[in-house]
DSSP file (Angstrom, degrees, kcal/mol; ACC not computed):
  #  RESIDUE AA STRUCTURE BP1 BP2  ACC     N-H-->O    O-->H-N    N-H-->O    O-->H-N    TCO  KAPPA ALPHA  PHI   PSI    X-CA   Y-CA   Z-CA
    1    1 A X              0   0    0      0, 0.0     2,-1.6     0, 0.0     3,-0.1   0.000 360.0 360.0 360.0 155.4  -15.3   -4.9   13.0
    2    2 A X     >  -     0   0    0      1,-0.2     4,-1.8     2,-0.1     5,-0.2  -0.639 360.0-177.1 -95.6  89.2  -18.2   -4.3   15.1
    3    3 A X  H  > S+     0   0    0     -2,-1.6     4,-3.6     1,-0.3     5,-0.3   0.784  78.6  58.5 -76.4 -22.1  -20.3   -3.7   12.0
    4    4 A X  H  > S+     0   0    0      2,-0.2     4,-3.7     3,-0.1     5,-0.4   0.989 111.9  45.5 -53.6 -47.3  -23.6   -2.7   14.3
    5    5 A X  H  > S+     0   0    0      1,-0.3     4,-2.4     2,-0.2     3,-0.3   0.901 115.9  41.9 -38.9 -58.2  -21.2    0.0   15.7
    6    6 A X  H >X S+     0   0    0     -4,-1.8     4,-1.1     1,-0.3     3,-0.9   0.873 114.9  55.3 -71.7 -56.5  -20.0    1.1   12.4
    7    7 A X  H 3< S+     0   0    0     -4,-3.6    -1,-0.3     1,-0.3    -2,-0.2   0.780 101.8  50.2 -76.3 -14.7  -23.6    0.8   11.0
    8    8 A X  H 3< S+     0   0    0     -4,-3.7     3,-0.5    -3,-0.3    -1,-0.3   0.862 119.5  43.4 -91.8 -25.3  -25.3    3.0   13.3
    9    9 A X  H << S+     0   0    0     -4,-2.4    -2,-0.2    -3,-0.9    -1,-0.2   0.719 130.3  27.5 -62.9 -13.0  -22.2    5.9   12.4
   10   10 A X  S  < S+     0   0    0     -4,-1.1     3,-0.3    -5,-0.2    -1,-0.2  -0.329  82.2 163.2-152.5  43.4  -22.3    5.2    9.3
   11   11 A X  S    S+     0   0    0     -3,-0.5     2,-0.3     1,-0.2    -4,-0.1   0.612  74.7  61.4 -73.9 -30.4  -26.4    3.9    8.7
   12   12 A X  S    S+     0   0    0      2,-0.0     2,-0.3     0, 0.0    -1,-0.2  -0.390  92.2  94.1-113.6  62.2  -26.5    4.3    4.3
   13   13 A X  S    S-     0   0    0     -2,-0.3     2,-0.1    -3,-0.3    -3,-0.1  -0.956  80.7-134.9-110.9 121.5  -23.8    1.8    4.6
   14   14 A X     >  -     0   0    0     -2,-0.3     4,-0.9     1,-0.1     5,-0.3  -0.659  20.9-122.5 -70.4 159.8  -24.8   -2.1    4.3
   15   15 A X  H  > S+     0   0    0      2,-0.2     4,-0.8     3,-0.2     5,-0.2   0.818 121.2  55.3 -37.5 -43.1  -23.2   -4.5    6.9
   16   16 A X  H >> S+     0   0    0      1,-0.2     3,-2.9     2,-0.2     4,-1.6   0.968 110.7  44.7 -57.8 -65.8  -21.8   -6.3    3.8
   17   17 A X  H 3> S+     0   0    0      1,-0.3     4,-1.3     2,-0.2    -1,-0.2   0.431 107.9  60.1 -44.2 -16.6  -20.1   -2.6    2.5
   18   18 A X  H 3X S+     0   0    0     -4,-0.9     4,-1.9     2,-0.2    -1,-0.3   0.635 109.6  40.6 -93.2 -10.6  -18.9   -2.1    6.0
   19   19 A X  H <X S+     0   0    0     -3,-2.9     4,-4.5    -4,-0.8     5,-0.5   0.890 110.8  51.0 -78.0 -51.6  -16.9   -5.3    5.9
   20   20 A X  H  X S+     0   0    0     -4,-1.6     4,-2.1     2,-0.2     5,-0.3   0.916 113.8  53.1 -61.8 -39.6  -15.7   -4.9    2.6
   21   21 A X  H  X S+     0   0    0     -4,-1.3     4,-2.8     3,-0.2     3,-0.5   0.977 109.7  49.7   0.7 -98.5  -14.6   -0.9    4.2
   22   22 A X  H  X S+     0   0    0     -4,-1.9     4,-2.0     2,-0.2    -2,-0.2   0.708 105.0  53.3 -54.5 -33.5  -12.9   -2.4    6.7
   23   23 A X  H  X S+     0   0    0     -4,-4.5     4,-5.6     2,-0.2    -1,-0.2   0.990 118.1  42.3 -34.9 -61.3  -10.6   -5.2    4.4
   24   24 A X  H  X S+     0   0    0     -4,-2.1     4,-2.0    -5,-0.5     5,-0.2   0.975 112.4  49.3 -67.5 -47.5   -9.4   -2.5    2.5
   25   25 A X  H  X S+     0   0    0     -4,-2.8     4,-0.9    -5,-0.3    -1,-0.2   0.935 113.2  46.1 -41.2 -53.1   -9.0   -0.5    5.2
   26   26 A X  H  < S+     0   0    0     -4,-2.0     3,-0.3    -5,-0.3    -1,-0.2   0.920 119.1  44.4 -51.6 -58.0   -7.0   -3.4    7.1
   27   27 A X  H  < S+     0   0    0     -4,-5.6     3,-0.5     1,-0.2    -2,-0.2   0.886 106.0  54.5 -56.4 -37.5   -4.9   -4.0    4.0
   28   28 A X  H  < S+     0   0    0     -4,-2.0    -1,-0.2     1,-0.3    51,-0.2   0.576 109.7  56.0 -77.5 -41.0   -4.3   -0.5    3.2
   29   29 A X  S  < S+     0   0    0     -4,-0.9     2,-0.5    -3,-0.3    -1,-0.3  -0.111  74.4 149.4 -75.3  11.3   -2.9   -0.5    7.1
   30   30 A X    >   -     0   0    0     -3,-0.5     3,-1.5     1,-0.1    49,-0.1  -0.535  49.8-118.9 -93.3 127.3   -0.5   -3.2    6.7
   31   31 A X  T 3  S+     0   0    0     -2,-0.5    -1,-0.1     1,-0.2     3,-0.1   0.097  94.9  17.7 -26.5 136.7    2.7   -2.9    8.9
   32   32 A X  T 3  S+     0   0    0      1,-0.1    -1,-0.2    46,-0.0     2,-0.2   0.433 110.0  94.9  80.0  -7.0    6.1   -2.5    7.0
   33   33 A X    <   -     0   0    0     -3,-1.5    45,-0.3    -4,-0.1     2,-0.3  -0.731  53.1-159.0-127.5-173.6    4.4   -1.5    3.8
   34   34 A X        -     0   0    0     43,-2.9     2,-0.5    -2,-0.2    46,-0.4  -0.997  20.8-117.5-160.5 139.4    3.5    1.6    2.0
   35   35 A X        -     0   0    0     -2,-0.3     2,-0.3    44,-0.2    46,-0.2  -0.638  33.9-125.6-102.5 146.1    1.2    2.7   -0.7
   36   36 A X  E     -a   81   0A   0     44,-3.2    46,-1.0    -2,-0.5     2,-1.0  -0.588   1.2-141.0 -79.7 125.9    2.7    4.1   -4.0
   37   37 A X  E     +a   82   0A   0     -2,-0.3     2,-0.5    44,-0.2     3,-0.1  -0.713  43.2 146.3 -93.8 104.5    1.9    7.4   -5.5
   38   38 A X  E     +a   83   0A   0     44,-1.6    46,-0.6    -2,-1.0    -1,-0.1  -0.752  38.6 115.7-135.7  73.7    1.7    6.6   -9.6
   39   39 A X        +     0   0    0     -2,-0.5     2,-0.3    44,-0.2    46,-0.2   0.229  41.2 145.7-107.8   7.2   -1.4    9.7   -9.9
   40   40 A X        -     0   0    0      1,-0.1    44,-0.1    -3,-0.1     5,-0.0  -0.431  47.7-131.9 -70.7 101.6    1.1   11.7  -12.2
   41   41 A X     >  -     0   0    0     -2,-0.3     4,-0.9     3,-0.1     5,-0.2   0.297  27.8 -93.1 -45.6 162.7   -0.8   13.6  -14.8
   42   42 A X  H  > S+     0   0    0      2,-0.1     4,-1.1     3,-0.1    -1,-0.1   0.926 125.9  42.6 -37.5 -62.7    0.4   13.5  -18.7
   43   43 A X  H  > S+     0   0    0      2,-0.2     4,-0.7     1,-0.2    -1,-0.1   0.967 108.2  49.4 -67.6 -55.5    2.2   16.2  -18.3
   44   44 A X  H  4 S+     0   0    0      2,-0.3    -1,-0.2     1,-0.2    -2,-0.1   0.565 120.3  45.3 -45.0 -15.9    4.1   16.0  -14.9
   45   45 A X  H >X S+     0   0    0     -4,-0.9     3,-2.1     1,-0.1     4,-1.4   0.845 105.9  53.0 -85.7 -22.9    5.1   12.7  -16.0
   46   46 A X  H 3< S+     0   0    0     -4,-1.1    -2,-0.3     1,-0.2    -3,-0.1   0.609 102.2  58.2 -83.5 -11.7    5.9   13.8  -19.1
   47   47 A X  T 3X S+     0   0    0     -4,-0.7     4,-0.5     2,-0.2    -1,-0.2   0.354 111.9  46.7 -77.6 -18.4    8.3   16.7  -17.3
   48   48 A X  H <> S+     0   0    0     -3,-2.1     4,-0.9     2,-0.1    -2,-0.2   0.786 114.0  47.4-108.5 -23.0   10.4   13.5  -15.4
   49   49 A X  H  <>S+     0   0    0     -4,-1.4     5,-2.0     2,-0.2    -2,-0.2   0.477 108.4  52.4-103.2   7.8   10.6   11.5  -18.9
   50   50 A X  H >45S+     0   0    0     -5,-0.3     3,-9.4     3,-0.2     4,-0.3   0.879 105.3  62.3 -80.2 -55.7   11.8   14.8  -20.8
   51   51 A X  H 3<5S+     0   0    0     -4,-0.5    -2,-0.2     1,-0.4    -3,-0.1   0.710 113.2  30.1 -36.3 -39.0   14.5   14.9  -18.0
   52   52 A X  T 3<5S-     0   0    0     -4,-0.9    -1,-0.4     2,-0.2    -2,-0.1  -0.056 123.0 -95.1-141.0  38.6   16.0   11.6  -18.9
   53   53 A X  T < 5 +     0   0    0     -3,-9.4     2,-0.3     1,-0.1    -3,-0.2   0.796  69.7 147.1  73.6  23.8   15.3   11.7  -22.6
   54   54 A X      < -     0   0    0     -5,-2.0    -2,-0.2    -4,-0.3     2,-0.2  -0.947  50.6-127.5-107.3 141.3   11.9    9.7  -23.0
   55   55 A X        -     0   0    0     -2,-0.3     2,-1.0     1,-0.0     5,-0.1  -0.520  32.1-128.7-111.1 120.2    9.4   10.4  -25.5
   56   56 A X        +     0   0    0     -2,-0.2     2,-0.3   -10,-0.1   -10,-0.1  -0.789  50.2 143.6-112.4 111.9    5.8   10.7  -23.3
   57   57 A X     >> -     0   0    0     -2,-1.0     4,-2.3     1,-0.1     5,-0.5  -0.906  63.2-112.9-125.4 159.2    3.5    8.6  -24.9
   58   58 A X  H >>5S+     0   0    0     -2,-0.3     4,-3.2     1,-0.2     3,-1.3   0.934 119.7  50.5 -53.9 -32.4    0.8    6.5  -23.5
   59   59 A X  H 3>5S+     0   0    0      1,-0.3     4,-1.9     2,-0.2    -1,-0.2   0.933 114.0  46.2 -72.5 -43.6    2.6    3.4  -24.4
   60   60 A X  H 3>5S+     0   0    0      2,-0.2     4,-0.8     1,-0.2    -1,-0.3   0.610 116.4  43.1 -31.0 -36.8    5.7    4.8  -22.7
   61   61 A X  H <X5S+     0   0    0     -4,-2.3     4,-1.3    -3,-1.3    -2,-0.2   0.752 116.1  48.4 -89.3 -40.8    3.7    5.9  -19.5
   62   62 A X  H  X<S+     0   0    0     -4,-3.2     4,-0.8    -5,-0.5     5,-0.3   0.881 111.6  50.7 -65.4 -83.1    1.7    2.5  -19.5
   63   63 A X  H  X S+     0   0    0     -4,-1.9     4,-2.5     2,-0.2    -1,-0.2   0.557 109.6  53.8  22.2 -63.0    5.4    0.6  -20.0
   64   64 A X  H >X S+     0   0    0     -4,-0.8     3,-2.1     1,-0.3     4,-0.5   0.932 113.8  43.7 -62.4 -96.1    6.7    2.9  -16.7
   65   65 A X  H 3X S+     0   0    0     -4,-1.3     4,-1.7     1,-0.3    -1,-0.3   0.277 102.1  54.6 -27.4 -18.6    3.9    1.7  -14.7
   66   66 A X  H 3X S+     0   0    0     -4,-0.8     4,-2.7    -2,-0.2    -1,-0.3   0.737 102.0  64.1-102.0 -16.6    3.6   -1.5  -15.2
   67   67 A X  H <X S+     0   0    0     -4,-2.5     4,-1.3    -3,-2.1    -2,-0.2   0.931 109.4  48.0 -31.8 -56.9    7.6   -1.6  -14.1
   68   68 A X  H >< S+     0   0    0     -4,-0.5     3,-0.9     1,-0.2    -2,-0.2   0.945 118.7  35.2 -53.3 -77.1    6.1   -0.3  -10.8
   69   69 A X  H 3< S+     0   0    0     -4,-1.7    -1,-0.2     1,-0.3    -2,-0.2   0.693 117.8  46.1 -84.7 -16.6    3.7   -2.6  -10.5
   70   70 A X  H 3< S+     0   0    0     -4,-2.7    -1,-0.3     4,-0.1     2,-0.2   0.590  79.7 132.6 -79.8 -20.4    5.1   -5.7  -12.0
   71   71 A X    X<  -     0   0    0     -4,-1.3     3,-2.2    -3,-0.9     4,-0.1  -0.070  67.7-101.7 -34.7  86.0    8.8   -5.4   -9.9
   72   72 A X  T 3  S+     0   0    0      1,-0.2    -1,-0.1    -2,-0.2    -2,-0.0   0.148 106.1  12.9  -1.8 119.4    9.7   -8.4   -8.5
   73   73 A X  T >  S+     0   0    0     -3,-0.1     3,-2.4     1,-0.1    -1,-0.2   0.376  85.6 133.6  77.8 -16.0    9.1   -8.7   -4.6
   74   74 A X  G X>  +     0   0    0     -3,-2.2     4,-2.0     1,-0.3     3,-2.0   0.865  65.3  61.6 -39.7 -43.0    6.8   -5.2   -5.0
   75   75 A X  G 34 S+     0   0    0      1,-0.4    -1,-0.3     2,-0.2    -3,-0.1   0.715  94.4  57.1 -82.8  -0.8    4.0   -7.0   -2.8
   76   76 A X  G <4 S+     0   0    0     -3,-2.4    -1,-0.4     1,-0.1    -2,-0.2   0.396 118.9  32.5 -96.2  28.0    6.3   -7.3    0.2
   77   77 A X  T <4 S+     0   0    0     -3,-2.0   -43,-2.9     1,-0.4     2,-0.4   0.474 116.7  64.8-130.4 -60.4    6.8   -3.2    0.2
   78   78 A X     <  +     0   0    0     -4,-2.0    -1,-0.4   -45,-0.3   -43,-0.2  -0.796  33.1 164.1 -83.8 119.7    3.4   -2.3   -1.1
   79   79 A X  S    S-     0   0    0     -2,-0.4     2,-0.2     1,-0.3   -44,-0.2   0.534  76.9 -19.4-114.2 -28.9    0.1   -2.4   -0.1
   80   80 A X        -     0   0    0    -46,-0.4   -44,-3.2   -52,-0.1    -1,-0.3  -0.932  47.4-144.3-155.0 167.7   -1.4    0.1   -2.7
   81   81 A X  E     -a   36   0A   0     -2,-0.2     2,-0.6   -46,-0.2   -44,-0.2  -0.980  25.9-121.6-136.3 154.7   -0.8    2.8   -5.1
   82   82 A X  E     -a   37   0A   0    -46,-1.0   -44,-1.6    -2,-0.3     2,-0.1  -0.926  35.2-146.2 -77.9 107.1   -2.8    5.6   -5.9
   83   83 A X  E     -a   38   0A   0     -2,-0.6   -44,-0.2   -44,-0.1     2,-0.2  -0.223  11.2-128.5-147.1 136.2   -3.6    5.5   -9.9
   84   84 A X    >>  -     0   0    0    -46,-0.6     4,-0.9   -44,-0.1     3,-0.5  -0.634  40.0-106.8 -81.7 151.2   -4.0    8.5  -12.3
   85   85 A X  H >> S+     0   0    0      1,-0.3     3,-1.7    -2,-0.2     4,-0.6   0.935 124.7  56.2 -61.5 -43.2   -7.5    7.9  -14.2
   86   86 A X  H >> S+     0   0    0      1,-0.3     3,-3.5     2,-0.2     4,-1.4   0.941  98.9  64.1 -66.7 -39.7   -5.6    6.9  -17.6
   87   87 A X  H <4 S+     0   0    0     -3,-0.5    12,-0.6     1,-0.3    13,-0.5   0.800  93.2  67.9 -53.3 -33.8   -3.7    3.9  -15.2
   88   88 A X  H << S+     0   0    0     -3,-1.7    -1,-0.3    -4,-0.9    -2,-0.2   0.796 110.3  29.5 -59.0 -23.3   -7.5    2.2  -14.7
   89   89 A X  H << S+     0   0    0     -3,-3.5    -1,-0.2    -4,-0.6    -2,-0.2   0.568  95.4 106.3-123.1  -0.2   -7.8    1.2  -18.1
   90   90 A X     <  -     0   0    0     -4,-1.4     9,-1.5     8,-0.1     2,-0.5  -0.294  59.4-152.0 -44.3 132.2   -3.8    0.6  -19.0
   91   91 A X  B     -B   98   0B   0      7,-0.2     7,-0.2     8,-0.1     2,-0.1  -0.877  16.9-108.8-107.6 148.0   -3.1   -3.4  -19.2
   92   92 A X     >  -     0   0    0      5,-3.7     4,-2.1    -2,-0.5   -27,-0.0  -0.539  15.0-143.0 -78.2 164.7    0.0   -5.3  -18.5
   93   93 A X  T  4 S+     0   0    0      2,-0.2    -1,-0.1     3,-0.1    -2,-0.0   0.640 101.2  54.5-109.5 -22.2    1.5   -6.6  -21.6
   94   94 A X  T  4 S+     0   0    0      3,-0.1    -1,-0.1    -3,-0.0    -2,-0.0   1.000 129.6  16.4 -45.6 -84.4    2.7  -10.2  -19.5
   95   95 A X  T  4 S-     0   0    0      2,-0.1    -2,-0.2     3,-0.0     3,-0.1   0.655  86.3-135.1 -94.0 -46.5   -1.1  -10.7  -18.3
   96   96 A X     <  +     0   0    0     -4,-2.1     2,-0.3     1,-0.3    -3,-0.1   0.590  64.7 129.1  98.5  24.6   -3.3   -8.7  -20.3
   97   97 A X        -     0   0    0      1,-0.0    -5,-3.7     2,-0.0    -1,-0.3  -0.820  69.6-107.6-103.9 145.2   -5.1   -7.6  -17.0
   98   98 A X  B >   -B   91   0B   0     -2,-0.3     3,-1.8    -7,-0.2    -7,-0.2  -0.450  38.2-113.3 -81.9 173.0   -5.7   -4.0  -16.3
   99   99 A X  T 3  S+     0   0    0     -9,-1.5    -1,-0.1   -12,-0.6   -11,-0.1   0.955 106.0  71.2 -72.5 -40.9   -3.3   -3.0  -13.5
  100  100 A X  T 3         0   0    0    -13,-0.5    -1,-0.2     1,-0.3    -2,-0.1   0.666 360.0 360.0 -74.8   8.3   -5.6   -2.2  -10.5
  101  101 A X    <         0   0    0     -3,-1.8    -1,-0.3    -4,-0.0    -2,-0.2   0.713 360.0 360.0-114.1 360.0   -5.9   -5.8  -10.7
């Protein structure tokens, strides 16, 4: 990126912060893939797992999600998803890492 450009639009930005901007930005962009919307409150999930007879609890909701993220082949379709706050401190039960890594 032409990080002068970008810094003189964008000036209480560092150079470094306008690179690290533009990665995500890039990634975020990637042909052929698509970011995933998993922001679903407690309750609006909990309205699709009455539907088909699941109990909503966190362990259940964490469970669901890490099915999303964990799906075989997921990184050739997806490039991000957008996370409901509880999803930041959920961990996978494989890795023991929380998911938005």
């Amino acid at each position: 990126p032409d990080v002068n450009l970008l810094g003189a639009i964008y000036p209480h930005l560092s150079a470094d912060r306008i690179r690290e901007l533009t990665e995500t930005a890039d990634k975020l962009a990637t042909s052929g893939k698509g970011i995933t919307a998993c922001d679903e409150s407690a309750g609006t999930i909990g309205k699709r797992f009455d539907a088909v007879g699941v109990e909503n609890t966190e362990e259940n909701r964490r469970s669901y999600r890490q099915m999303l993220f964990e799906t075989e082949g997921v990184e050739n379709f997806l490039c991000g998803a957008i996370l409901d706050p509880e999803t930041l401190y959920q961990k996978s039960s494989k890795s023991g890492k929380v998911f938005p890594e």
